[in-house]
PQR file with spaces between the fields and no chain letter, atoms N, CA, C, O and H, PARSE charges and radii, in Angstrom:
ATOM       1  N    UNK     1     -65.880  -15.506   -3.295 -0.4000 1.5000
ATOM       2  CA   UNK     1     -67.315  -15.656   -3.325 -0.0000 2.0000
ATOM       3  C    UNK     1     -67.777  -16.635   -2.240  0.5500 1.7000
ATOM       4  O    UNK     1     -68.751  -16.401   -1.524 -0.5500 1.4000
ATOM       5  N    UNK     2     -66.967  -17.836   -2.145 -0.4000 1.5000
ATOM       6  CA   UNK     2     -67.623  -19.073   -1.210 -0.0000 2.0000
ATOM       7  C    UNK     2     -67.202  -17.946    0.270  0.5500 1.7000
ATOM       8  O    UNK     2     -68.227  -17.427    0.712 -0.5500 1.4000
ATOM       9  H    UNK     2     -66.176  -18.026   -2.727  0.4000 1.0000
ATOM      10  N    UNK     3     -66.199  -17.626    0.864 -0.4000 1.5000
ATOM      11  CA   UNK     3     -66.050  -16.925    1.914 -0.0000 2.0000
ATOM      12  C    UNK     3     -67.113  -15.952    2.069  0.5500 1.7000
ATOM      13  O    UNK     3     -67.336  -15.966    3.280 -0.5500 1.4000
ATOM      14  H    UNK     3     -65.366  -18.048    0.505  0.4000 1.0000
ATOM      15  N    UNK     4     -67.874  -15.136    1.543 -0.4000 1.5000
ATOM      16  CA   UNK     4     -68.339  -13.865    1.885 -0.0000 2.0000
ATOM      17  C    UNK     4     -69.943  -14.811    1.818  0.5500 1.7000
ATOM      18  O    UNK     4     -70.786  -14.345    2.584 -0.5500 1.4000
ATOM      19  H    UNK     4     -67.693  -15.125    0.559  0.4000 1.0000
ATOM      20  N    UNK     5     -70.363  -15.939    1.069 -0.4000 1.5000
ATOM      21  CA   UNK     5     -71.373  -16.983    1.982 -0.0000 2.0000
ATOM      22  C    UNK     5     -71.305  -17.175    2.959  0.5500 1.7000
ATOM      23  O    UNK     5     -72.186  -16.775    3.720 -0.5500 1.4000
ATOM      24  H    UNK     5     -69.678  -16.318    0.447  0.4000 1.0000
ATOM      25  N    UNK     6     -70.050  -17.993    3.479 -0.4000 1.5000
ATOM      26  CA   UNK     6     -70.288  -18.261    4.779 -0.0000 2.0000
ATOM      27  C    UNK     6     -69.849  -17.131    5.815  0.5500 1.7000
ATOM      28  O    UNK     6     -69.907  -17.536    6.976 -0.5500 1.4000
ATOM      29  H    UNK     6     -69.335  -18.318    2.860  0.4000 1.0000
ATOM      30  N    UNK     7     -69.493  -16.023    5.698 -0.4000 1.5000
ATOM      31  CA   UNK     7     -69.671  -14.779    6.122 -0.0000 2.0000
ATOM      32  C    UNK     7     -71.040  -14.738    6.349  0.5500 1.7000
ATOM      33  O    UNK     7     -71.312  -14.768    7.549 -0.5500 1.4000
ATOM      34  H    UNK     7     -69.446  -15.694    4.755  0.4000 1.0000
ATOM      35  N    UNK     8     -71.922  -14.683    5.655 -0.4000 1.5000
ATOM      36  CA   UNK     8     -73.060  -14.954    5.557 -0.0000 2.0000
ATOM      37  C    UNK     8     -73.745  -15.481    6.220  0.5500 1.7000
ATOM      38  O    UNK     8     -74.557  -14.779    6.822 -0.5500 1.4000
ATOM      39  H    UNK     8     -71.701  -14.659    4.680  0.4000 1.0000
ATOM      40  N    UNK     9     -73.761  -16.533    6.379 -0.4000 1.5000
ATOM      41  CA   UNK     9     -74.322  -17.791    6.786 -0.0000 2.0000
ATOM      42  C    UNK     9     -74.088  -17.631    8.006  0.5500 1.7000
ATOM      43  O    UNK     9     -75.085  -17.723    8.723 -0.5500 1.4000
ATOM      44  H    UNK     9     -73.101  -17.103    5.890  0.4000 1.0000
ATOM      45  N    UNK    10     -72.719  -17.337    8.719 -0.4000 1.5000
ATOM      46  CA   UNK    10     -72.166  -16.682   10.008 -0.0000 2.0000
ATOM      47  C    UNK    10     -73.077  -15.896   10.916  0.5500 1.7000
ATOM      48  O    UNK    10     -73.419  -16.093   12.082 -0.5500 1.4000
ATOM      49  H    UNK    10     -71.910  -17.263    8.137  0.4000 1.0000
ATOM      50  N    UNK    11     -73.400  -14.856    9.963 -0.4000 1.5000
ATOM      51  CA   UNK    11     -74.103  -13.498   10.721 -0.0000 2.0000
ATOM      52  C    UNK    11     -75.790  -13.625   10.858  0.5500 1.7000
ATOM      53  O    UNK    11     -76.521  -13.045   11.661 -0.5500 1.4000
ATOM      54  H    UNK    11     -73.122  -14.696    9.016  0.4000 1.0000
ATOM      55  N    UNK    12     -76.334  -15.083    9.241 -0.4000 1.5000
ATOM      56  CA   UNK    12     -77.511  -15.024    9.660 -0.0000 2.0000
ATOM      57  C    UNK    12     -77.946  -16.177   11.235  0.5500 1.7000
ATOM      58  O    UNK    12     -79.018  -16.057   11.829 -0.5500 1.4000
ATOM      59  H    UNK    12     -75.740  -15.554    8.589  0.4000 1.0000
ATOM      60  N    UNK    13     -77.111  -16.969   11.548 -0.4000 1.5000
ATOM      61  CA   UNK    13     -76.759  -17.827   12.641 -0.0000 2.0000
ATOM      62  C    UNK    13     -76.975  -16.721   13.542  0.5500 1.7000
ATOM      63  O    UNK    13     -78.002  -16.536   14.195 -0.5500 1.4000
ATOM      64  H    UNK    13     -76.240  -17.067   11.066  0.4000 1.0000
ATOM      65  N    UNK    14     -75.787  -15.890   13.535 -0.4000 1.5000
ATOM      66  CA   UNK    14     -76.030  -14.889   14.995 -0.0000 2.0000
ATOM      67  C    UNK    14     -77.282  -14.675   15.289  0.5500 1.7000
ATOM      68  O    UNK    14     -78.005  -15.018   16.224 -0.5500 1.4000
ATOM      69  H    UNK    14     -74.953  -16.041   13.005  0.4000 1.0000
ATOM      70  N    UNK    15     -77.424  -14.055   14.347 -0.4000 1.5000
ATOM      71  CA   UNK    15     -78.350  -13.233   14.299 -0.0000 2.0000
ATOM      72  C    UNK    15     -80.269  -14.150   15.080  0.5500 1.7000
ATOM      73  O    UNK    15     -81.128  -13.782   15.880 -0.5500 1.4000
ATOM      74  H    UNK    15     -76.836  -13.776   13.588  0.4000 1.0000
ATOM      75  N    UNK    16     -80.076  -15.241   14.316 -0.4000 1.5000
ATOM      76  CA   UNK    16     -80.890  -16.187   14.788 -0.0000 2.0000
ATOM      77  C    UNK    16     -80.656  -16.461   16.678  0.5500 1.7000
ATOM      78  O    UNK    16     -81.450  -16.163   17.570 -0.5500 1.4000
ATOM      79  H    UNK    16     -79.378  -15.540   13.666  0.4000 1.0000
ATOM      80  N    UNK    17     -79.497  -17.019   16.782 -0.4000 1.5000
ATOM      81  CA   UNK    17     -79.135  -16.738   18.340 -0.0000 2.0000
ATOM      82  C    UNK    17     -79.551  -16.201   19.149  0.5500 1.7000
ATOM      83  O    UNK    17     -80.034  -16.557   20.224 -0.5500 1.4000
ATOM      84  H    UNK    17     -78.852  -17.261   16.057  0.4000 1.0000
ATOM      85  N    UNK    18     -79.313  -14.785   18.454 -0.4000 1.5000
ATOM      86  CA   UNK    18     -79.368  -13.885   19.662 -0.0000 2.0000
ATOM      87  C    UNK    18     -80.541  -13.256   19.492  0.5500 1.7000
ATOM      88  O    UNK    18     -80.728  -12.177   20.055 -0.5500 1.4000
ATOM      89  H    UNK    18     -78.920  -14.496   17.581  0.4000 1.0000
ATOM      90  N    UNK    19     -81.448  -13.792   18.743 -0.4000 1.5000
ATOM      91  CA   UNK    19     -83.057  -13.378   18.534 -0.0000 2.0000
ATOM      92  C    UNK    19     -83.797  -13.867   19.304  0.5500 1.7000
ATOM      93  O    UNK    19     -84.697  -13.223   19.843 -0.5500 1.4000
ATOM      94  H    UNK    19     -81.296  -14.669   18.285  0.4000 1.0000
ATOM      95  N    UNK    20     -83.511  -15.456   19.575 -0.4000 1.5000
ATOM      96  CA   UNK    20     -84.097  -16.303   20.702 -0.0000 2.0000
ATOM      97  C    UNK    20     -83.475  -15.984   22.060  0.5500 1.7000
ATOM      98  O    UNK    20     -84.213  -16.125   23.035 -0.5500 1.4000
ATOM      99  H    UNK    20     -82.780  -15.979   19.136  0.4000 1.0000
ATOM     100  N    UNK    21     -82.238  -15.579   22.257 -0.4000 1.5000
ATOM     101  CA   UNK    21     -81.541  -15.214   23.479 -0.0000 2.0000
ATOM     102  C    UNK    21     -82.342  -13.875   23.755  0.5500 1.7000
ATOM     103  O    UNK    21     -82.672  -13.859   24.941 -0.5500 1.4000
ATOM     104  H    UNK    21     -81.639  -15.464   21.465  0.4000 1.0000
ATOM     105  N    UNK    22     -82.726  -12.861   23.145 -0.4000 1.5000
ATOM     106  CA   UNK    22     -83.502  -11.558   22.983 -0.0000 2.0000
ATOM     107  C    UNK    22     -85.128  -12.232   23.860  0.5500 1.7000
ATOM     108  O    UNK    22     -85.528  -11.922   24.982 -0.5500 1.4000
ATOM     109  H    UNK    22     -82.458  -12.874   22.182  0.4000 1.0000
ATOM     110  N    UNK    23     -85.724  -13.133   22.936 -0.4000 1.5000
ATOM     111  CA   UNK    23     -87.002  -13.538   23.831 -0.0000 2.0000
ATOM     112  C    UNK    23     -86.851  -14.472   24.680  0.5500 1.7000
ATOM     113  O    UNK    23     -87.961  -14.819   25.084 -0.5500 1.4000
ATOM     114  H    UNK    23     -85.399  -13.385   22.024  0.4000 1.0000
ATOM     115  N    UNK    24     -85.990  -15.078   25.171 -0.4000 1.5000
ATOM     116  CA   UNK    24     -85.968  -15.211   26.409 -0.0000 2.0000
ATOM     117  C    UNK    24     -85.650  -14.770   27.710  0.5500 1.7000
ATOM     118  O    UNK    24     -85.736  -15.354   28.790 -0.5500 1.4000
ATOM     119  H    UNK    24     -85.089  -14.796   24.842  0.4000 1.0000
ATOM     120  N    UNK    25     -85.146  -13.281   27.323 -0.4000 1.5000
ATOM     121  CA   UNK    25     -84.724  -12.588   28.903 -0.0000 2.0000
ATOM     122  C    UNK    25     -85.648  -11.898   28.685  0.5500 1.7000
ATOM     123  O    UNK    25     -85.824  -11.283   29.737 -0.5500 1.4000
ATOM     124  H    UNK    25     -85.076  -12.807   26.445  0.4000 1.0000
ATOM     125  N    UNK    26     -86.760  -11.432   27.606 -0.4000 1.5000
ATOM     126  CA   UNK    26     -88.245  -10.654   27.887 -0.0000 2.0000
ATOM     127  C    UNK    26     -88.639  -11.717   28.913  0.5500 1.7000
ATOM     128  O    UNK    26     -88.987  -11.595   30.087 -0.5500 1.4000
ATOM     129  H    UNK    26     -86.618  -11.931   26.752  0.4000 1.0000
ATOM     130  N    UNK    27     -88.477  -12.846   28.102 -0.4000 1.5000
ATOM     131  CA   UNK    27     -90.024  -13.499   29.191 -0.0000 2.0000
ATOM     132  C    UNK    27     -89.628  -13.553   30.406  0.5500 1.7000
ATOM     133  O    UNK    27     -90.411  -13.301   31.321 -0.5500 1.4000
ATOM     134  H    UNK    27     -88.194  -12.945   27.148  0.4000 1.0000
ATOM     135  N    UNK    28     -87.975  -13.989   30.692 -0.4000 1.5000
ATOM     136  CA   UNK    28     -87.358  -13.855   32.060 -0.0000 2.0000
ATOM     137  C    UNK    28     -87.979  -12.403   33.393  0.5500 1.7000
ATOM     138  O    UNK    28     -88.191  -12.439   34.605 -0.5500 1.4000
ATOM     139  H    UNK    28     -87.339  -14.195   29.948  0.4000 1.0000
ATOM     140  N    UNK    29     -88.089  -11.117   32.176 -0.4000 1.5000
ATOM     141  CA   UNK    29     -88.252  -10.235   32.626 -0.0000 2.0000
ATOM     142  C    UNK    29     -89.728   -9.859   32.759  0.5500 1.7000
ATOM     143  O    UNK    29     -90.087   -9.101   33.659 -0.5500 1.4000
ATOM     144  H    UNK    29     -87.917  -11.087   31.192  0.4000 1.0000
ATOM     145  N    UNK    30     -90.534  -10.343   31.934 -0.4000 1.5000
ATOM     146  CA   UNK    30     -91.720  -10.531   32.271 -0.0000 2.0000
ATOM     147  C    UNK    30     -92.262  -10.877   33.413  0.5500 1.7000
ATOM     148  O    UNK    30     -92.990  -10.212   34.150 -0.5500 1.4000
ATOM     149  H    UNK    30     -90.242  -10.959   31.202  0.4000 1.0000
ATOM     150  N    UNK    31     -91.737  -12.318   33.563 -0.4000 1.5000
ATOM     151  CA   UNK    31     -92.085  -13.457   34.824 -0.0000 2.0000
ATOM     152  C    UNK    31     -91.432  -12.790   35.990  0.5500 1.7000
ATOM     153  O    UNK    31     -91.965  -13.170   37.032 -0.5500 1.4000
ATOM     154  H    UNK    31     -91.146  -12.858   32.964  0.4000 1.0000
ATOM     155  N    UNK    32     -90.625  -12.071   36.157 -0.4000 1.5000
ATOM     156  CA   UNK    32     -90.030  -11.719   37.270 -0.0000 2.0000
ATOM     157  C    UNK    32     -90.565  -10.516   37.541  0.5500 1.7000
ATOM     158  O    UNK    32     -90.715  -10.374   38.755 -0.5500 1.4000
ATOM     159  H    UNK    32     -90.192  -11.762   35.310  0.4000 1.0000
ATOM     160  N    UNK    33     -91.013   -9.335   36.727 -0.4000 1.5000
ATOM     161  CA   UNK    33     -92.029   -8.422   36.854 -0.0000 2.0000
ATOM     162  C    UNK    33     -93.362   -8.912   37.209  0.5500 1.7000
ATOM     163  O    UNK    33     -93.754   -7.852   37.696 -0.5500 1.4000
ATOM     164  H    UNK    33     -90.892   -9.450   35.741  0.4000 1.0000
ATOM     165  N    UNK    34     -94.075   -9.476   37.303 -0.4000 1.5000
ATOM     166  CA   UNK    34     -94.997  -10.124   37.653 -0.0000 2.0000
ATOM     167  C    UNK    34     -95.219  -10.209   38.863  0.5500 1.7000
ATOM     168  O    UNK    34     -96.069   -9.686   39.585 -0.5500 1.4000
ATOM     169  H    UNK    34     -93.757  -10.337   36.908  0.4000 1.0000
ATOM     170  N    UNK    35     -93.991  -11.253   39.140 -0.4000 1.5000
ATOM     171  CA   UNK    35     -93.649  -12.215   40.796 -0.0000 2.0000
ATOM     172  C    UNK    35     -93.791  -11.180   41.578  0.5500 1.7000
ATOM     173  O    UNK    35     -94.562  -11.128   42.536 -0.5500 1.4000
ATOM     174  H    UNK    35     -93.301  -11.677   38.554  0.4000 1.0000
ATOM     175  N    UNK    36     -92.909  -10.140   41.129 -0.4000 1.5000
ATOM     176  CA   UNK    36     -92.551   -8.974   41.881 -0.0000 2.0000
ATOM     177  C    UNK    36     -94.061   -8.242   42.512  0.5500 1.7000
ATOM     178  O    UNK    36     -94.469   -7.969   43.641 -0.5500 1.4000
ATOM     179  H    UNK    36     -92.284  -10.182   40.350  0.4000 1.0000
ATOM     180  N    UNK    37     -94.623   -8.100   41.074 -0.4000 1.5000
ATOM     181  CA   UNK    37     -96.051   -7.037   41.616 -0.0000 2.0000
ATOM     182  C    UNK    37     -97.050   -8.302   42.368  0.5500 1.7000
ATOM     183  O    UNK    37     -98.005   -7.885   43.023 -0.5500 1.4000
ATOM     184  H    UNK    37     -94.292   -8.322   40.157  0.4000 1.0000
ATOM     185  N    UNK    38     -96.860   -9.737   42.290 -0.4000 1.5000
ATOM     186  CA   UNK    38     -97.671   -9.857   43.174 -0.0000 2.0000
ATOM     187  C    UNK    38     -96.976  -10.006   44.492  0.5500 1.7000
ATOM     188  O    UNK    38     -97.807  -10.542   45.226 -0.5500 1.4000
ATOM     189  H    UNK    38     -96.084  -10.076   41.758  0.4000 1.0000
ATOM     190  N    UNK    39     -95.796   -9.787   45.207 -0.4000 1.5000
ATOM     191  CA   UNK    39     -95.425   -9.779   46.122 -0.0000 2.0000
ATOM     192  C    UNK    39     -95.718   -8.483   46.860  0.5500 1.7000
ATOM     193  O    UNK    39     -95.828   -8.446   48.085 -0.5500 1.4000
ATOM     194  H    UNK    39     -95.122   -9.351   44.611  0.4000 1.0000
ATOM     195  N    UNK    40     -95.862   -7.235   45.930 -0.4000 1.5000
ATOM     196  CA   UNK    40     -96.127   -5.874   46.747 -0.0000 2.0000
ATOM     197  C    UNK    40     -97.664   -6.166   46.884  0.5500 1.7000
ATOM     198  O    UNK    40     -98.135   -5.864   47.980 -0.5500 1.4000
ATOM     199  H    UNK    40     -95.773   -7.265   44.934  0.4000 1.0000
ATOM     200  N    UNK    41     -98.320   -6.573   46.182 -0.4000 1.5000
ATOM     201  CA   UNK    41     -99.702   -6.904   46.213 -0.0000 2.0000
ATOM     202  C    UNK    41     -99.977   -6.405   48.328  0.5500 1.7000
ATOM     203  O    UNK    41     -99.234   -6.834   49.211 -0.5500 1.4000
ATOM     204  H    UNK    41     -97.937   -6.819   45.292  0.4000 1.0000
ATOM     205  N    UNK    42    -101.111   -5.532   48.557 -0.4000 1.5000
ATOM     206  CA   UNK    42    -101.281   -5.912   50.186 -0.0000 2.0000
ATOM     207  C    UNK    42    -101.945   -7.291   50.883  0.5500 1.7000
ATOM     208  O    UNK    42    -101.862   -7.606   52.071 -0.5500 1.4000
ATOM     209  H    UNK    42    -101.715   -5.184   47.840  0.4000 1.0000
ATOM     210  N    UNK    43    -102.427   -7.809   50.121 -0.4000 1.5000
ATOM     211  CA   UNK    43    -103.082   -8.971   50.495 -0.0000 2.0000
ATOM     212  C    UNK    43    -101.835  -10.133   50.904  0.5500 1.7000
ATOM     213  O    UNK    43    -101.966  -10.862   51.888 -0.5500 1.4000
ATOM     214  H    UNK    43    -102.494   -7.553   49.156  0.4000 1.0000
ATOM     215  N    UNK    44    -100.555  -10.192   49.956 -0.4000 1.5000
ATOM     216  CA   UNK    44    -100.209  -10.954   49.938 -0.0000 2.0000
ATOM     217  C    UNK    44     -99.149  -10.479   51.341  0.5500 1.7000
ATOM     218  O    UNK    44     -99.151  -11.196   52.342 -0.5500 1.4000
ATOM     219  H    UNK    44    -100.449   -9.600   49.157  0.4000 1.0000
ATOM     220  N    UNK    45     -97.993   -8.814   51.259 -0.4000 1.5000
ATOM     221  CA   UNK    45     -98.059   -8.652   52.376 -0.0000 2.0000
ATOM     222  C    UNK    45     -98.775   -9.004   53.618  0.5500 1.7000
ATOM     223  O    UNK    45     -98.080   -9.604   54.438 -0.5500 1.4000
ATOM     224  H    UNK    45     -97.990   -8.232   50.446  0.4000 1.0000
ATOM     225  N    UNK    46     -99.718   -8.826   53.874 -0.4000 1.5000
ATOM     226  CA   UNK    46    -100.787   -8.955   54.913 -0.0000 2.0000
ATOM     227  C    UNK    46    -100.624  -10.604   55.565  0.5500 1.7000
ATOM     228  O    UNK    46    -100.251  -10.856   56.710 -0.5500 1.4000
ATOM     229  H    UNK    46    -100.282   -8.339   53.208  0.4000 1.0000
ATOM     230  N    UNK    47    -100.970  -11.522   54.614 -0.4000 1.5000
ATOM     231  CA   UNK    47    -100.729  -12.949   54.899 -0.0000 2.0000
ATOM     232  C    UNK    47     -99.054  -13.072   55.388  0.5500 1.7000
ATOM     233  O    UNK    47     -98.935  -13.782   56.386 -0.5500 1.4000
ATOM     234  H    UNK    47    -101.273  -11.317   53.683  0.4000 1.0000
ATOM     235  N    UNK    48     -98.159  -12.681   55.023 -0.4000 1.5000
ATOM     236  CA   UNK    48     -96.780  -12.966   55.446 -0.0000 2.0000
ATOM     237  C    UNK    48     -96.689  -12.458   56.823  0.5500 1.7000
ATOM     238  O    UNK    48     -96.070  -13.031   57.720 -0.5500 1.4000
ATOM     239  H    UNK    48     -98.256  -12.104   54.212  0.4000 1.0000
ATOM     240  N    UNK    49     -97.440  -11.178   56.966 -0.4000 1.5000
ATOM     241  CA   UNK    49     -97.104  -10.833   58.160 -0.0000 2.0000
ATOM     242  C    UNK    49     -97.865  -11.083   59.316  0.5500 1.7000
ATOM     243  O    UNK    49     -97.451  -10.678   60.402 -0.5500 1.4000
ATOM     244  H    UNK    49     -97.943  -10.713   56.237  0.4000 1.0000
ATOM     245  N    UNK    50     -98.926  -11.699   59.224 -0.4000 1.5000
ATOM     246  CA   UNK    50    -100.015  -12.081   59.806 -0.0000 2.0000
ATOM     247  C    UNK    50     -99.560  -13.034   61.253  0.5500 1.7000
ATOM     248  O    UNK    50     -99.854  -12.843   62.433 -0.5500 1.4000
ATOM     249  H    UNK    50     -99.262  -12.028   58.342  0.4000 1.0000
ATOM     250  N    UNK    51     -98.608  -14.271   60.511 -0.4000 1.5000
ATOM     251  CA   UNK    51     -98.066  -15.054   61.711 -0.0000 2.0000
ATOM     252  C    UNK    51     -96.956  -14.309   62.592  0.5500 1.7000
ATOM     253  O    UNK    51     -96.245  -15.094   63.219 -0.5500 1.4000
ATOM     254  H    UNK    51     -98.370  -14.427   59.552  0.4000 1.0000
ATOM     255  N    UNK    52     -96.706  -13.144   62.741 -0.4000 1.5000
ATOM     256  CA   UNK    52     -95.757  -12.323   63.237 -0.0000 2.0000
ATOM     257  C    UNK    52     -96.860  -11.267   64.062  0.5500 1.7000
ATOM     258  O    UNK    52     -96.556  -10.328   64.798 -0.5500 1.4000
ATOM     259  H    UNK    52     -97.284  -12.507   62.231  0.4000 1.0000
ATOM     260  N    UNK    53     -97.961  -11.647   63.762 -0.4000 1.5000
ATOM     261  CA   UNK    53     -99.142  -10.838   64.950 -0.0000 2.0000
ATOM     262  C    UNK    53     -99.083   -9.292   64.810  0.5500 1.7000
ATOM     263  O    UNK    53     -99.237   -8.480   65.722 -0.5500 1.4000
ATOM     264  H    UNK    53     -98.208  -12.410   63.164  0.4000 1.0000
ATOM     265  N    UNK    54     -98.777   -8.973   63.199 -0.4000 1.5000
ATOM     266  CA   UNK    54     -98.889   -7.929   63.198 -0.0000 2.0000
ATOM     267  C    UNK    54    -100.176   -7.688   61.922  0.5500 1.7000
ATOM     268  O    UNK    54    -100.013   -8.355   60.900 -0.5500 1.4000
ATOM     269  H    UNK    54     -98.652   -9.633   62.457  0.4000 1.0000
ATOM     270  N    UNK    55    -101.298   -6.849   61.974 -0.4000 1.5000
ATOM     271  CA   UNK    55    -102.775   -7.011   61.458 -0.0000 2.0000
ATOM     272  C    UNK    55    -102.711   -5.382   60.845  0.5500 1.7000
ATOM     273  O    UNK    55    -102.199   -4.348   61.274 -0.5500 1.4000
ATOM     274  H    UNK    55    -101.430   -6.307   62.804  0.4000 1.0000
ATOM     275  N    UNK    56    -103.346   -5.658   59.867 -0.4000 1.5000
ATOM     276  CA   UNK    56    -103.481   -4.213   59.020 -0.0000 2.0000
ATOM     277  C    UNK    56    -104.553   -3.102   60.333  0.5500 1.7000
ATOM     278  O    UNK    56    -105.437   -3.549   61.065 -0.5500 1.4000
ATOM     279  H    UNK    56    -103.762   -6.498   59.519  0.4000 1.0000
ATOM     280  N    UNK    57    -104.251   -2.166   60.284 -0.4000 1.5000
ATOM     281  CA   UNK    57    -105.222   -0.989   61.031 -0.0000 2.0000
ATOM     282  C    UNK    57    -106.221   -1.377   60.470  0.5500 1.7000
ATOM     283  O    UNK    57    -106.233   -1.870   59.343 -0.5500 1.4000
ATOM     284  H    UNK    57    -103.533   -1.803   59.690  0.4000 1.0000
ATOM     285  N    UNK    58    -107.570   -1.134   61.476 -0.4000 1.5000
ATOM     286  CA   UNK    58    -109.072   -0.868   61.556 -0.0000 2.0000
ATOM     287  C    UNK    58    -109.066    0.647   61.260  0.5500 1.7000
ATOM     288  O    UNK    58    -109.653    0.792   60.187 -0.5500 1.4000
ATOM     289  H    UNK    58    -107.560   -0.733   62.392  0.4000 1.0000
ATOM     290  N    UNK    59    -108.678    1.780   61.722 -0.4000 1.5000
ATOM     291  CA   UNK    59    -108.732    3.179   61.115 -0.0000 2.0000
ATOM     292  C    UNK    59    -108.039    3.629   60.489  0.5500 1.7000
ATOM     293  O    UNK    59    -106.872    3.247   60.570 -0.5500 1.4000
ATOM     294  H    UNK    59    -108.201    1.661   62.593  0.4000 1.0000
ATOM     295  N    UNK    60    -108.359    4.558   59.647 -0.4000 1.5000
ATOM     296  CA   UNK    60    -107.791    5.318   58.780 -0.0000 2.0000
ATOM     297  C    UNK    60    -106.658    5.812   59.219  0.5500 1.7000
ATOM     298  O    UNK    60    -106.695    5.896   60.446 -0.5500 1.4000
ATOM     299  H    UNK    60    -109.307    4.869   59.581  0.4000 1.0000
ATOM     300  N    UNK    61    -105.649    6.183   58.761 -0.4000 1.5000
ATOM     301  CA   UNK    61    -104.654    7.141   59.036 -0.0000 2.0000
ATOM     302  C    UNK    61    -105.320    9.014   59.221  0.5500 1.7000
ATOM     303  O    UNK    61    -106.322    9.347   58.589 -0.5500 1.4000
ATOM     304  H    UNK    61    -105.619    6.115   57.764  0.4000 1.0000
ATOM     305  N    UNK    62    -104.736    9.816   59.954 -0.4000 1.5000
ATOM     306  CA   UNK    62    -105.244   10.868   60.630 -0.0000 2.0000
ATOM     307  C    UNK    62    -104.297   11.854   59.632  0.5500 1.7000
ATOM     308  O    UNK    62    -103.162   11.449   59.383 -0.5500 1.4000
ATOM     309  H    UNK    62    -103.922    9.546   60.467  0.4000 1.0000
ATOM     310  N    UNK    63    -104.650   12.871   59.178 -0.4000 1.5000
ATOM     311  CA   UNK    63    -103.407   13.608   58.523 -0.0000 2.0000
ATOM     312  C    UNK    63    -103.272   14.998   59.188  0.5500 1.7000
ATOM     313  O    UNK    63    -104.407   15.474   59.155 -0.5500 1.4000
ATOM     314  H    UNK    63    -105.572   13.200   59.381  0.4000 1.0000
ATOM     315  N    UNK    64    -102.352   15.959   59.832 -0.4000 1.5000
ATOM     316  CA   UNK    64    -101.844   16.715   60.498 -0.0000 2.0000
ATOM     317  C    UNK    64    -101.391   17.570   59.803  0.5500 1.7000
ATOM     318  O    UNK    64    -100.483   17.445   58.982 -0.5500 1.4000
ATOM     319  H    UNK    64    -101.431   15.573   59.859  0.4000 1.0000
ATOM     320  N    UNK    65    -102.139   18.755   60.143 -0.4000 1.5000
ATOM     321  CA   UNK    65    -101.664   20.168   59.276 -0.0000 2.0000
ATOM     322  C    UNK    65    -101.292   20.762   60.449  0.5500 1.7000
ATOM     323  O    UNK    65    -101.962   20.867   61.477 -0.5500 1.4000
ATOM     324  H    UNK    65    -102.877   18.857   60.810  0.4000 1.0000
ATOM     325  N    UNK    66    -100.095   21.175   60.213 -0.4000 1.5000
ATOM     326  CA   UNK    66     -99.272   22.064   60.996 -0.0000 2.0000
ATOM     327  C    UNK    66     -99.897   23.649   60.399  0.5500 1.7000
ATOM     328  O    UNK    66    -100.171   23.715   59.201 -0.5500 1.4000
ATOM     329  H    UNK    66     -99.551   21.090   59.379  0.4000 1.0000
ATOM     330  N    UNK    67    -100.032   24.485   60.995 -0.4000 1.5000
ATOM     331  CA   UNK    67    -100.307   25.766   61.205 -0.0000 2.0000
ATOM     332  C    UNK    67     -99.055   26.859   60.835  0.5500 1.7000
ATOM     333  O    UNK    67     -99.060   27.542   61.859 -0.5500 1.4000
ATOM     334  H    UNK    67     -99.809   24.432   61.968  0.4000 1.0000
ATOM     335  N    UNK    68     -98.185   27.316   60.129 -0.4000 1.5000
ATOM     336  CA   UNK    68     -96.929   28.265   60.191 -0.0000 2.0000
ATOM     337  C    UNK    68     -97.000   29.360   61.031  0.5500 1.7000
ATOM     338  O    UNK    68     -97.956   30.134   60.981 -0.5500 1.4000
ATOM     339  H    UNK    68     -98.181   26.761   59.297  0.4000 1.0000
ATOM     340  N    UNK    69     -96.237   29.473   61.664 -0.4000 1.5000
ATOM     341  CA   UNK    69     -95.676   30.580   62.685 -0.0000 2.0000
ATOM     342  C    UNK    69     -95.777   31.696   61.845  0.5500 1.7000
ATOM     343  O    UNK    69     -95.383   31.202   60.788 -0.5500 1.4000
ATOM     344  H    UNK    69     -95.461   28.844   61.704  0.4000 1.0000
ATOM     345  N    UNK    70     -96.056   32.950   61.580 -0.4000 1.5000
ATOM     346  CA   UNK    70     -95.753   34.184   61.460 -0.0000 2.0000
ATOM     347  C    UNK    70     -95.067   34.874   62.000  0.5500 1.7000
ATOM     348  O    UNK    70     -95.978   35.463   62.581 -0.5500 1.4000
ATOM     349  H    UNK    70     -96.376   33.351   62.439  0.4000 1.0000
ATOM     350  N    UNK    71     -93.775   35.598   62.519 -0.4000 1.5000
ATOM     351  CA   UNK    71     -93.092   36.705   62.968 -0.0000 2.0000
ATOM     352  C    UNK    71     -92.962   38.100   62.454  0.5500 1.7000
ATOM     353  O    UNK    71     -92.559   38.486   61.357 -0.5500 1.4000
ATOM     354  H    UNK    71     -93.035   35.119   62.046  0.4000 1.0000
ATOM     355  N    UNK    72     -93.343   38.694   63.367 -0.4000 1.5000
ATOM     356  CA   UNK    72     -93.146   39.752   62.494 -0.0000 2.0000
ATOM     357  C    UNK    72     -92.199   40.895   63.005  0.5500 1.7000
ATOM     358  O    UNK    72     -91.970   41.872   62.292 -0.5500 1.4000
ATOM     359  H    UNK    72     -93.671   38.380   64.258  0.4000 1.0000
């Protein structure tokens, strides 16, 4: 009986552990999902690359339709 307590007592420990070990690699993964999207952010691109003298386009991009050949 006293063994299958601390059997017990054992697994509710784990269990506690690895509940807090569980919310802390969310938030790990949270915070690092985050960092991430504001690094793709263009604004923030834009500023990094800015001292490298390279500047977002003034025009639009042009899009190109190719025409298909027919043979007959």
């Amino acid at each position: 009986m006293i063994a299958s307590s601390h059997s017990a007592d054992t697994k509710v420990h784990e269990i506690a552990r690895m509940s807090n070990e569980v919310k802390e690699l969310r938030s790990a993964f949270v915070d690092g999902r985050s960092r991430l999207m504001r690094l793709k952010m263009e604004s923030s691109i834009v500023q990094k690359v800015a001292d490298k003298g390279i500047k977002p386009s003034l025009n639009p991009p042009q899009k190109i339709k190719v025409k298909p050949t027919t043979k007959n």
